[in-house]
C-alpha positions in Angstrom: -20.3 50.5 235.2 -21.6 49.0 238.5 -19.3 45.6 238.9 -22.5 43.7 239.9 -23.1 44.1 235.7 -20.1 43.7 234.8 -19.5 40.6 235.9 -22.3 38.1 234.3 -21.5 40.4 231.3 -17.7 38.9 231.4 -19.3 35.5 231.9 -21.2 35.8 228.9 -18.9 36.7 226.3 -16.4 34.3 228.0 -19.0 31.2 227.5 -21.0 32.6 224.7 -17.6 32.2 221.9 -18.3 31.4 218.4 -16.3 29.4 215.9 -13.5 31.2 214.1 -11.6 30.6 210.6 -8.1 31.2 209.2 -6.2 30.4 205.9 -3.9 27.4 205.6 -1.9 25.8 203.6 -1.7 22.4 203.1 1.0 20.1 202.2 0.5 19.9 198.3 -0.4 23.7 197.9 -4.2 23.1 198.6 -5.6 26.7 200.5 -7.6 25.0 202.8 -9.7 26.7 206.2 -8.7 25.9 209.8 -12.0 26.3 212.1 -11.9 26.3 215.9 -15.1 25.6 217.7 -13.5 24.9 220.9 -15.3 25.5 224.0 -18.4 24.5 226.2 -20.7 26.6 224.6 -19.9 25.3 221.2 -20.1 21.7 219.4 -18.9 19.8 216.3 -21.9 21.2 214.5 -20.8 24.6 215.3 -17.7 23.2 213.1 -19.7 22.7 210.1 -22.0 25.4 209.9 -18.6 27.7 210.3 -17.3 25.9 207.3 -20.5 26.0 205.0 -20.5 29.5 205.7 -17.0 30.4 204.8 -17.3 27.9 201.8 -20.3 30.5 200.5 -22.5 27.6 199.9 -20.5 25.7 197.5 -19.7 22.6 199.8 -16.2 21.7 201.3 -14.2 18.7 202.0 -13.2 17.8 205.1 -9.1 17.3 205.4 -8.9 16.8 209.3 -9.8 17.1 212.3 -8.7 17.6 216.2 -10.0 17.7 219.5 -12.7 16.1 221.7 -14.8 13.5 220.9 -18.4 13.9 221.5 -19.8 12.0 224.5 -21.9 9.5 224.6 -25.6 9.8 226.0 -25.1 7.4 228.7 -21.8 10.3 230.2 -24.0 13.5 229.8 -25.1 14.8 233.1 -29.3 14.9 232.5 -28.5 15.2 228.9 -25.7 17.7 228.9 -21.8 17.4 228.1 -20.6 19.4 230.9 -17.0 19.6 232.0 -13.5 20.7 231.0 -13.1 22.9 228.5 -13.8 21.1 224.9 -10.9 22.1 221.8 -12.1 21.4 218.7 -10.9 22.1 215.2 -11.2 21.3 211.4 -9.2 21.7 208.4 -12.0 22.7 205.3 -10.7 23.0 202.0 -13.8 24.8 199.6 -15.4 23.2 196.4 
């Protein structure tokens, strides 16, 4: 593969990330879902749609969360958060 393609390709997947989700186990026995949405292409809302998703529609209850704060308006650059890389996480437990 000509390396002219190859790297925006590597930019892409490197950006693009999606939110992932592992089992947990919380401190009274409660299974429970860490998500990570961290990164500059993703958002709190990522977050949530992850965990409706792995919930299967039934709802979930948030237990906790880490990470970035979202920015206000007024310190967006022409309306976009741009900047250091963003980690964000949530701790889901299913209904």
């Amino acid at each position: 593969m000509n390396m002219n393609r190859l790297l925006p390709l590597l930019a892409v997947l490197a950006l693009g990330g999606c939110a992932t989700s592992q089992t947990t186990y919380l401190n009274n026995g409660e299974q429970g879902l860490t998500i990570d949405c961290s990164g500059e292409a993703n958002s709190w809302a990522t977050c949530y749609e992850k965990a409706d998703a792995s919930c299967a529609g039934t709802g979930y209850r948030i237990v906790g969360t880490d990470g970035t704060p979202a920015p206000k308006e007024s310190d967006k650059t022409l309306g976009v958060d741009v900047g250091n890389y963003k980690n964000r996480s949530v701790v889901v437990v299913c209904k």
